[in-house]
C-alpha positions as CSV (number, residue, x, y, z in Angstrom):
1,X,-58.9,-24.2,39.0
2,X,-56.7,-23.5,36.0
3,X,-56.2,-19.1,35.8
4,X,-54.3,-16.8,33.9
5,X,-55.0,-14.4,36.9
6,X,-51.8,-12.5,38.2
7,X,-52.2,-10.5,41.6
8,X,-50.6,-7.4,42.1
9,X,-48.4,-5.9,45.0
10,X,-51.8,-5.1,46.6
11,X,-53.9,-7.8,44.8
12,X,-55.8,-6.3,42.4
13,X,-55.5,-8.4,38.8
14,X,-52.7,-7.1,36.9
15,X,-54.2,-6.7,33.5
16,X,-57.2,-5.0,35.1
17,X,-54.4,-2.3,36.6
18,X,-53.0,-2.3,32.9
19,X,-56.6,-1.2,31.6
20,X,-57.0,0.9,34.4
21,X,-54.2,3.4,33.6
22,X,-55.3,3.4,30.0
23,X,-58.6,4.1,31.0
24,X,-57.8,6.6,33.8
25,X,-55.5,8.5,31.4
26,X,-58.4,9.0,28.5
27,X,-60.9,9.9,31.3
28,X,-58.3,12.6,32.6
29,X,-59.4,11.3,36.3
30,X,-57.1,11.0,39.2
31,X,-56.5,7.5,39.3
32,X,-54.4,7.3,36.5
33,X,-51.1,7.8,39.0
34,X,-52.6,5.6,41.4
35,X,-52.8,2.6,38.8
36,X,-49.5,3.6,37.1
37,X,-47.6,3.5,40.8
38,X,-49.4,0.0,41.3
39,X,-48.1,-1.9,38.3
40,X,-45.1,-0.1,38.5
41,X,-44.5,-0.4,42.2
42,X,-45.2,-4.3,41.7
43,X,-41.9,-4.9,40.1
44,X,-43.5,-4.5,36.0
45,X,-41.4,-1.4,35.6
46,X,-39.9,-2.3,32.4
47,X,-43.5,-2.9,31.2
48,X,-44.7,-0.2,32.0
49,X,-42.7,2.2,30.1
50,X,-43.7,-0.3,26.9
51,X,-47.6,0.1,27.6
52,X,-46.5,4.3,28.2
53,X,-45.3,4.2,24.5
54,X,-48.0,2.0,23.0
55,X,-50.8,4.6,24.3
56,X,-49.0,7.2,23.4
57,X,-48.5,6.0,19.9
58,X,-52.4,4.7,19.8
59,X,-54.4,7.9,21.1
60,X,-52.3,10.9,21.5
61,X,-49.1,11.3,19.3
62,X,-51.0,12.6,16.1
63,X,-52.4,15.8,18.2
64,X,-48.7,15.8,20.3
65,X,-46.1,15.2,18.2
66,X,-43.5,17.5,20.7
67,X,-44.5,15.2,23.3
68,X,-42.6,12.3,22.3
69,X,-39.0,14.2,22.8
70,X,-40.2,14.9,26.1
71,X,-41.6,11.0,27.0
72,X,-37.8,10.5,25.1
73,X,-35.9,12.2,27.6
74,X,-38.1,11.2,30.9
75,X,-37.8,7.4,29.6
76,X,-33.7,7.8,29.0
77,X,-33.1,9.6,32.4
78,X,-35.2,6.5,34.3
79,X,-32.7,4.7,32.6
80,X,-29.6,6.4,33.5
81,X,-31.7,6.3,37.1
82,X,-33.7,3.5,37.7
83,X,-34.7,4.7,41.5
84,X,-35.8,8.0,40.1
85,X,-40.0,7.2,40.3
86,X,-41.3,10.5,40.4
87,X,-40.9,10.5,36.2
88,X,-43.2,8.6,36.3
89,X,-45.9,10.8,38.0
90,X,-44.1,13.5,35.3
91,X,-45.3,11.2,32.3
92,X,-49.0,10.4,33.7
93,X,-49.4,13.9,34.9
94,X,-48.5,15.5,31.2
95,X,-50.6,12.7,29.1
96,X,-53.8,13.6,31.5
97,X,-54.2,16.5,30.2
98,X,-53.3,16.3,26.4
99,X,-55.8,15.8,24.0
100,X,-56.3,12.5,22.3
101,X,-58.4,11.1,19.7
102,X,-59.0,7.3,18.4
103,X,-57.8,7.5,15.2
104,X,-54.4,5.7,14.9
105,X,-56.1,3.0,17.8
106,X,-59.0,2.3,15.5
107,X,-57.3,2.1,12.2
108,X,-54.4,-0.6,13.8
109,X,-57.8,-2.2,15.5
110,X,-59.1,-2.2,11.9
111,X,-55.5,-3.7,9.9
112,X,-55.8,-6.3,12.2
113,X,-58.6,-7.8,11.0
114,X,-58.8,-7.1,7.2
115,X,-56.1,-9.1,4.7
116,X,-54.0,-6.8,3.1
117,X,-54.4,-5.7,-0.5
118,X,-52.0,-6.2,-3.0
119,X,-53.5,-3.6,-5.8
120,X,-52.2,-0.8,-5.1
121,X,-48.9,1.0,-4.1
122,X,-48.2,3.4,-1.4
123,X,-47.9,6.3,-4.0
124,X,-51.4,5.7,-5.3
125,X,-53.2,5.3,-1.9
126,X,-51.5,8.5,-0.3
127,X,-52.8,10.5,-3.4
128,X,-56.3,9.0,-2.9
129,X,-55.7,10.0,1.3
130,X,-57.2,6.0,1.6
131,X,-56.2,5.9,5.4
132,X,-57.3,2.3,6.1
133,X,-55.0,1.0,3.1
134,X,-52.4,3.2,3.4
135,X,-52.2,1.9,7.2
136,X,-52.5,-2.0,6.3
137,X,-49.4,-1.0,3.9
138,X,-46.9,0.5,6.5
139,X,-48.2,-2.0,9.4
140,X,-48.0,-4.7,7.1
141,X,-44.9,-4.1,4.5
142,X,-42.0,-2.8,4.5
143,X,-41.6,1.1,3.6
144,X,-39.8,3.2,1.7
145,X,-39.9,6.4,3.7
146,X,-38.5,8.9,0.7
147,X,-41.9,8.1,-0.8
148,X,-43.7,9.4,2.3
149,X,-41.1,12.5,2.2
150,X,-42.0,13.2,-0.8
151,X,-45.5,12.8,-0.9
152,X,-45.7,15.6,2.0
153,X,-43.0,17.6,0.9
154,X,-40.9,17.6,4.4
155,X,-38.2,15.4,5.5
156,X,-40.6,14.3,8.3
157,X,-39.8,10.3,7.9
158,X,-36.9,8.7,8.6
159,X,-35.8,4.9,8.3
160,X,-34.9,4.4,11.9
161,X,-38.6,4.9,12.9
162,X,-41.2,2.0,14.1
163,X,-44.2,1.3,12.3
164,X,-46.2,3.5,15.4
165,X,-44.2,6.1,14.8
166,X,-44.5,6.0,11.1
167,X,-48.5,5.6,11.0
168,X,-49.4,8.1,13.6
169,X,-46.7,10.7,11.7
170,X,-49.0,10.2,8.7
171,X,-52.1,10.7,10.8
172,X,-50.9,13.8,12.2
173,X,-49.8,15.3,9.1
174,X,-53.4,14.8,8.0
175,X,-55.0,16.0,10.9
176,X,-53.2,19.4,9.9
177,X,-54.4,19.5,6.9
178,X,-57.7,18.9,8.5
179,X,-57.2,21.9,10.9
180,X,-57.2,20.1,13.8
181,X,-56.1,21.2,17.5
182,X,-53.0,20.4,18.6
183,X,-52.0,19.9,21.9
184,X,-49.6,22.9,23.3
185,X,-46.1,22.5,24.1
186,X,-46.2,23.2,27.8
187,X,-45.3,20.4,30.5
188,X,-46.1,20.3,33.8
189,X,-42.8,18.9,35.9
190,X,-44.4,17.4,39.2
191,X,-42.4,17.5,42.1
192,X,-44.8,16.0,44.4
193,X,-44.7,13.6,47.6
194,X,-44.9,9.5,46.4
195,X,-45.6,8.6,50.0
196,X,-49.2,7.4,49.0
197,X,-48.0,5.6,46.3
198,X,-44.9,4.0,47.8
199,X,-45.4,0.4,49.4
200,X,-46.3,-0.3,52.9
201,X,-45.2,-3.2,55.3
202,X,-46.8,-4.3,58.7
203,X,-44.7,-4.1,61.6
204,X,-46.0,-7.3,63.5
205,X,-44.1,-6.3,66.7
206,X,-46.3,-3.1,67.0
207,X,-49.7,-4.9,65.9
208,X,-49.5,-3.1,62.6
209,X,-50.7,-6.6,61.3
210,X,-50.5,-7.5,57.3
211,X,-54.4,-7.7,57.2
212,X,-54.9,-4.3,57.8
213,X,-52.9,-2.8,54.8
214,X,-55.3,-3.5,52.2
215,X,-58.0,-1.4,53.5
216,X,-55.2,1.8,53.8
217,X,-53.5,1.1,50.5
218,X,-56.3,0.3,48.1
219,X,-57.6,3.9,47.2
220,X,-59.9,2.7,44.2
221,X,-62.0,-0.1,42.8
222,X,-61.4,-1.5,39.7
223,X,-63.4,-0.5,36.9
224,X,-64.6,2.6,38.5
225,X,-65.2,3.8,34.8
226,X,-67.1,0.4,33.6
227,X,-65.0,0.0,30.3
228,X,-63.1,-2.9,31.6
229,X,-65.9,-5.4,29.9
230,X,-63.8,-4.2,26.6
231,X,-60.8,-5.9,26.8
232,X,-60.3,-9.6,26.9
233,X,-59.8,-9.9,30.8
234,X,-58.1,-12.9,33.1
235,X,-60.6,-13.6,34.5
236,X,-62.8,-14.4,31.8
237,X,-61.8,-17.5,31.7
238,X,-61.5,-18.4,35.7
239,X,-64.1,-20.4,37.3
240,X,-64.2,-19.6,40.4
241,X,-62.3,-16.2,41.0
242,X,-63.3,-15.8,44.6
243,X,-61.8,-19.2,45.5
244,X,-58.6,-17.6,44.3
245,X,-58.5,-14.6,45.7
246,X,-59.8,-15.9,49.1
247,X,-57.3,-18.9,49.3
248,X,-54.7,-19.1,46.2
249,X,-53.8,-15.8,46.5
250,X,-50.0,-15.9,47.1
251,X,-49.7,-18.8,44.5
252,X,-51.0,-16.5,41.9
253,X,-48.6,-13.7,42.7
254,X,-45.5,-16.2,41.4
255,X,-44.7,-14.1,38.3
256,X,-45.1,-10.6,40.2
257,X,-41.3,-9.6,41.1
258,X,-42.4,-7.8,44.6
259,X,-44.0,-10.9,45.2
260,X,-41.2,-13.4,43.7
261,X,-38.8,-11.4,45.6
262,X,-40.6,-12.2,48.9
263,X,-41.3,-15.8,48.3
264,X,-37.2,-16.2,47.6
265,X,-36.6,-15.1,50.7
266,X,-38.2,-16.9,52.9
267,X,-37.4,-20.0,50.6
268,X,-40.9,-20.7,49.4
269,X,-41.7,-23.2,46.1
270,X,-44.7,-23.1,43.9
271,X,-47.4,-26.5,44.6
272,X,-48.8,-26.2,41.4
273,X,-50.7,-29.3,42.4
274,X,-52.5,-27.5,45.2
275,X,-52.0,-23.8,44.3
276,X,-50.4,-23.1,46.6
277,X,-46.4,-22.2,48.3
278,X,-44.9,-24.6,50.0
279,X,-42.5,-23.9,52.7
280,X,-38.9,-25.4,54.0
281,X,-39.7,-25.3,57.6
282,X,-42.9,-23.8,59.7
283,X,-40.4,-21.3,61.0
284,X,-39.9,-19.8,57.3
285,X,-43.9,-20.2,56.7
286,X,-45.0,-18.2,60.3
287,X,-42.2,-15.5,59.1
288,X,-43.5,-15.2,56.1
289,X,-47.6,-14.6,56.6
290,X,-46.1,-12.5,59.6
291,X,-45.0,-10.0,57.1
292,X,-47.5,-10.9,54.4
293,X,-50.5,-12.7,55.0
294,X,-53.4,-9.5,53.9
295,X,-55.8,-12.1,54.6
296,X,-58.1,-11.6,51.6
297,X,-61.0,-13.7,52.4
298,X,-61.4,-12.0,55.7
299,X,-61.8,-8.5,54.5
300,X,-64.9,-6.6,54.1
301,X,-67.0,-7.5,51.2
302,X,-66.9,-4.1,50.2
303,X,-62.9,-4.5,50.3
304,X,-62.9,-8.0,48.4
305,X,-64.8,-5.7,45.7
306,X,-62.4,-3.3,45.3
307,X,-60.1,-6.2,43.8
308,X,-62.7,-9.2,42.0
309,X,-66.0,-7.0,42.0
310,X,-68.4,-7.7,39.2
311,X,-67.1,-5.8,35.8
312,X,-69.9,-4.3,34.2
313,X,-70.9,-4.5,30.5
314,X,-73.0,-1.3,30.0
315,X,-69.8,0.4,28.2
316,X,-69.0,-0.4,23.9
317,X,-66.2,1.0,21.8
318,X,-68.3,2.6,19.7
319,X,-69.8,4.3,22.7
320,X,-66.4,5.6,23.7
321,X,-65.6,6.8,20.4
322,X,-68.8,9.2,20.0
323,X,-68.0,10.3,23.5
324,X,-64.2,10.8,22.5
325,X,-62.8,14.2,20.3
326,X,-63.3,13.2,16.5
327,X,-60.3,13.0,14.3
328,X,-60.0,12.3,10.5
329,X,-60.9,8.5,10.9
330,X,-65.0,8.1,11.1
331,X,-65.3,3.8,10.9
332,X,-68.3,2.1,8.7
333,X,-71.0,0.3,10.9
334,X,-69.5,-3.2,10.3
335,X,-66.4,-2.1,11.9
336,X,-68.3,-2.1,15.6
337,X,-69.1,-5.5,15.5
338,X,-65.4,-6.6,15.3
339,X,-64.6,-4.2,18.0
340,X,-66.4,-6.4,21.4
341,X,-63.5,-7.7,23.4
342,X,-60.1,-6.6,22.6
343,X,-56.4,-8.0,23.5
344,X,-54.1,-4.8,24.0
């Protein structure tokens, strides 16, 4: 019953709440906040400011290049105040409604699978505008940025910059010459009630029992959107995912710091023999499911769905790109077929 599966503070599978604010965010539907306060709620709040950049960098930075001193300042003051969560809702709400395209996505999709070629210098494939090699050279070697300075004639590169940064700057300095739309300089700054998003405990003393959190707390599905069958998922390579969920859960909540934190306290240890947390005492092991025992396999099946339902496979990334706004990058038809399941 070996599993890469990790449950979350409410136990949903992480990397399925990962896809889910990606997928939430590009479908500008409301549940982007409410997968973005579940990973970030469930202690991976460091991560997620690192998966805020990556889509940022990936879909929308080339039409909202203004954006990033904004995400800048927002990520900086988190830093200087780590309790401050509503800057989070400010992120999620400003991406949702910014307009996005694949291009920078599909073309790192793309360098990751072709070898690099050798033939030709930068120079020579920004005068030919060759997108895909000119984005296998900066992903791939090392670059002289005054040659990208000069090439567009503004001091718009600087050494200090990533490789993201770099790339999508080049797409978006295309994408005006191509007279595309930019996303406007306005930013909504929430200042809304986290309440819903902030986590709940049972209060065994006044029969506010653990196993009736789940069915408050879990607002959405996953894969409400059916694009989830386009990443590589956990559970694509568990057996018997049910089994887990109905009776391994807490064992498979071990790297989740809400859950860590919980199991430390009552002085629990992994039994990575039976999958399962063994306790010092039945004192410690009562006090514990007291406060945390959702019971999983007892909830409705229409609950249990919400977290390990079926993931459908009707969705394909082509699909999503002729659905999505075009940019400057149109792939050839061989590309699709290296584009099935994707690591991100």
């Amino acid at each position: 019953m070996e599993s890469n599966v990790q449950f979350t503070r409410y136990l949903y599978i992480k990397d399925e709440v990962k896809y889910s604010i990606l997928i939430s965010l590009l479908k500008k539907n409301d549940e982007a906040r409410f997968w973005a306060y579940e990973f970030y709620y469930s202690g991976f709040k460091e991560e997620l400011w690192e998966f805020i950049w990556k889509i940022y960098y990936d879909f929308y930075a080339s039409l909202n290049p203004k954006f990033k001193k904004f995400l800048s300042e927002k990520h900086v003051a988190w830093k200087e105040s780590p309790t401050n969560d509503l800057l989070i809702a400010q992120i999620i709400d400003n991406l949702k409604i910014r307009p996005w395209n694949m291009d920078v996505f599909l073309l790192k999709q793309l360098s990751n699978s072709l070898p690099l070629s050798t033939s030709e210098d930068l120079t020579s494939l920004l005068k030919k505008k060759d997108i895909e090699g000119i984005t296998n050279y900066v992903l791939q070697k090392k670059i002289d940025v005054e040659i990208l300075n000069t090439h567009f004639q503004k001091k718009y590169f600087s050494k200090k910059m990533s490789k993201d940064e770099i790339l999508s700057n080049i797409v978006h300095l295309y994408s005006l010459e191509e007279s595309l739309k930019m996303g406007k300089s306005l930013f909504i700054i929430s200042d809304d009630d986290l309440t819903p998003y902030k986590t709940i405990f049972a209060h065994y003393d006044s029969s506010f029992y653990p196993y009736k959190i789940l069915p408050l707390v879990t607002k959405y599905g996953i894969d409400s959107e059916s694009m989830l069958s386009l990443f590589d998922l956990a559970r694509d390579t568990t057996q018997d995912l049910q089994r887990v969920f109905h009776y391994h859960w807490v064992y498979y909540t071990l790297n989740t710091p809400i859950w860590s934190k919980r199991i430390i306290e009552f002085e629990g240890t992994p039994n990575h023999e039976t999958k399962d947390i063994d306790f010092d005492d039945d004192d410690d092991f009562e006090e514990f499911y007291d406060h945390f025992n959702y019971e999983p396999d007892e909830q409705k099946l229409d609950q249990q769905k919400k977290h390990i339902g079926p993931i459908k496979t009707t969705s394909t990334w082509k699909i999503v790109f002729e659905k999505a706004n075009k940019g400057i990058y149109i792939p050839k038809d061989d590309f699709w077929p290296t584009m099935n399941k994707i690591s991100y």
